[in-house]
N, C-alpha and C positions, 0 to 999 in steps of 0.2 A: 504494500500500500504506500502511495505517494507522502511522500513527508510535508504539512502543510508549513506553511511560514507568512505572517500577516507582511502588507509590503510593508520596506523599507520607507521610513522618512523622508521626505526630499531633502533635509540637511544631511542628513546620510549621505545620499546618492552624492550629495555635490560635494562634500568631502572626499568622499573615495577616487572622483573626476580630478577635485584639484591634486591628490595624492599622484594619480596616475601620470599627470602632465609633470607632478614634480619630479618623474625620473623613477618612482616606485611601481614596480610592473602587477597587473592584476592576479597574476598567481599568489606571489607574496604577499599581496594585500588579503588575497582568499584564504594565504595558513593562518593568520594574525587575526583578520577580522570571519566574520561569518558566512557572506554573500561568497560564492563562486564566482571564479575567475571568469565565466561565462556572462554572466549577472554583472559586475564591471565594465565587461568591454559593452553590453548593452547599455550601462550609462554612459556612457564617453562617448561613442558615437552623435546619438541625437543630439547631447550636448555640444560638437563637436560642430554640426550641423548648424545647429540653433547661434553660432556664433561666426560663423564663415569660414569654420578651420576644412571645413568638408563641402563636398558638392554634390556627393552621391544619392541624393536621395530629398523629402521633404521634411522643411523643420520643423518643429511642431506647431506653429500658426497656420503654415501649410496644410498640415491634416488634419488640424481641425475645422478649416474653412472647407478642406476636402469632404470633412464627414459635412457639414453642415449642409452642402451645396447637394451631399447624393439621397439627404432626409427631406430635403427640398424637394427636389426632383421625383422621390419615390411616392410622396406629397400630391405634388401636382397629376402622376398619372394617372393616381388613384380620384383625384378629383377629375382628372377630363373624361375617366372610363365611365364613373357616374354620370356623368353630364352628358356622354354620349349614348348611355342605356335609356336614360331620363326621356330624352330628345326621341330616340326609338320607340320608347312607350305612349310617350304622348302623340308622337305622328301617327302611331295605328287607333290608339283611342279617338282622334277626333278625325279620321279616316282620310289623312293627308297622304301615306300608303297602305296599298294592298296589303291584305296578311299576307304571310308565305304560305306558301302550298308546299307541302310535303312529296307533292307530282314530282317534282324538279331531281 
């Protein structure tokens, strides 16, 4: 069974970022402190990002206007597929078109 662990603190995280940049590599910081070497290099990267040391990828403003823009989006579809069901029920209720024929 998976070992759980509540997250780290963002003072943490940015602790360990400034340790890493100081020259202290993430394995050693993972004998000393708790978080895995893995779990390090995951914070130094975005941070990494988030200050122009990196280019590979989006900073975290980026993803969050990302997520924001695809909540939007899933938003709007869902309201124009309403609005086009709507539109179809109403055109057959006041008999602006034919029913479907099942013929076809």
């Amino acid at each position: 069974m998976a070992k759980f662990h509540p997250p780290y603190l963002p003072e943490f995280r940015r602790r360990m970022v400034e340790l890493v940049r100081a020259g202290r590599s993430p394995e050693a910081l993972s004998r000393e402190f708790e978080p895995t070497a893995q779990s390090i290099h995951n914070w130094v990267a975005p941070a990494d990002r988030d200050e122009g040391r990196r280019s590979d990828g989006l900073t975290t403003e980026e993803r969050k206007e990302l997520l924001r823009l695809r909540r939007e989006n899933r938003q709007l579809r869902m309201e124009r597929d309403i609005l086009s069901r709507a539109a179809a029920w109403f055109a057959r209720e006041t008999g602006s078109i034919p029913e479907r024929s099942s013929d076809s």
